[in-house]
C-alpha positions in Angstrom: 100.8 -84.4 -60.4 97.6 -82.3 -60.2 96.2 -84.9 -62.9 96.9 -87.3 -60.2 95.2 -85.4 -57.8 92.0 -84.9 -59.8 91.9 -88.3 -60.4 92.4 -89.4 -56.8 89.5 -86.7 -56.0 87.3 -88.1 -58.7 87.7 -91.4 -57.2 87.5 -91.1 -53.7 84.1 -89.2 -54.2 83.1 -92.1 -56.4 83.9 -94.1 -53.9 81.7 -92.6 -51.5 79.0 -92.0 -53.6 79.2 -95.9 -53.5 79.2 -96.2 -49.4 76.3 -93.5 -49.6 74.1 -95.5 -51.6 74.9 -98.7 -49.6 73.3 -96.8 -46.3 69.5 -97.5 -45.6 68.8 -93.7 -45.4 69.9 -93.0 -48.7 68.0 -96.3 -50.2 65.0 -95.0 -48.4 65.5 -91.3 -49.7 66.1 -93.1 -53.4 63.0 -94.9 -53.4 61.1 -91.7 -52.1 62.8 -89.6 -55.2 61.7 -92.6 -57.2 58.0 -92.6 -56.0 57.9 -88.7 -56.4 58.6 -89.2 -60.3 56.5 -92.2 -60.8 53.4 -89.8 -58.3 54.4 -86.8 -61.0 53.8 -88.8 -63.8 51.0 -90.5 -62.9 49.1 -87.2 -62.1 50.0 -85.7 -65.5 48.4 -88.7 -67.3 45.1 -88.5 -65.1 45.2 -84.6 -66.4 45.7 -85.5 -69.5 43.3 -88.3 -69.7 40.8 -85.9 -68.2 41.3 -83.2 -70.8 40.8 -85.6 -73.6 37.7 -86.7 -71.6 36.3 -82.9 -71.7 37.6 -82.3 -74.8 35.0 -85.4 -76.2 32.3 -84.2 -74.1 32.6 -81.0 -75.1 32.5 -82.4 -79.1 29.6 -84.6 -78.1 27.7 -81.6 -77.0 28.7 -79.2 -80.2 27.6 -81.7 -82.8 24.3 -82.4 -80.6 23.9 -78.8 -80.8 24.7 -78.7 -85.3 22.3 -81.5 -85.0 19.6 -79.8 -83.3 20.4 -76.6 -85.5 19.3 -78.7 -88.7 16.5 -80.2 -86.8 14.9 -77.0 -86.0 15.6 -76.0 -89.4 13.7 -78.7 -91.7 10.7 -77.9 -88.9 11.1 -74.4 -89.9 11.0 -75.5 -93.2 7.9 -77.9 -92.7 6.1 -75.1 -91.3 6.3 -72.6 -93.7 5.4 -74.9 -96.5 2.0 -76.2 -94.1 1.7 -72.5 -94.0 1.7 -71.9 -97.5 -0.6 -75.1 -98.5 -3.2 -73.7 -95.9 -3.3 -70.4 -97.2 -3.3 -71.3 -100.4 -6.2 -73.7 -99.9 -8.1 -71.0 -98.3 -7.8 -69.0 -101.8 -9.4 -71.8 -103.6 -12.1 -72.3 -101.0 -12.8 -68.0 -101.7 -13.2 -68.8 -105.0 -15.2 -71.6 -105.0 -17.7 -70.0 -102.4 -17.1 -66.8 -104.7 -17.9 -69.0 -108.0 -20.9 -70.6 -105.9 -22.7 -67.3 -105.2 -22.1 -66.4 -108.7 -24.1 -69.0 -109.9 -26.5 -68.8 -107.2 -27.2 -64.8 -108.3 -27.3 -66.3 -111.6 -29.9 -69.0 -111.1 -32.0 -66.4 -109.7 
């Protein structure tokens, strides 16, 4: 007997679940639950695609950044060697204007 109640219960509230969702109001309020979920999603994949957006940008700029690191270190690099050349041709020129008054104080 209370089986048969339950199930009398479980059916009758089936049964107007059923009439509920035949009544505009409750299509309409469906269809606005529906749009909410679809809205929801929709937003968290615009998030998302606008992380992964940053996320690139932000990659672009640290490998522009390596890349201008090594840059301005073969210039460093460049530099030091022009540096050295220049001094080191400014050694020979000492000696040869050393070695050419040598042989001018020998000559006279």
């Amino acid at each position: 007997m209370v089986e048969e109640k339950q199930q009398r219960e479980t059916v009758n509230t089936r049964a107007q679940e059923i009439l509920n969702e035949q009544m505009d109001e409750v299509k309409d309020m469906n269809k606005m639950v529906k749009y909410t979920k679809i809205a929801s999603i929709r937003d968290k994949q615009l998030r998302q695609k606008s992380m992964i957006r940053e996320m690139h940008v932000q990659e672009e700029k640290r490998k522009d950044l390596m890349w201008e690191i090594e840059r301005l270190k073969v210039v460093k690099c460049q530099d030091d060697k022009q540096r050295v050349k220049k001094a080191e041709q400014r050694e020979v020129c000492q000696v040869m204007v050393e070695q050419m008054k040598e042989k001018e104080r020998k000559r006279l």
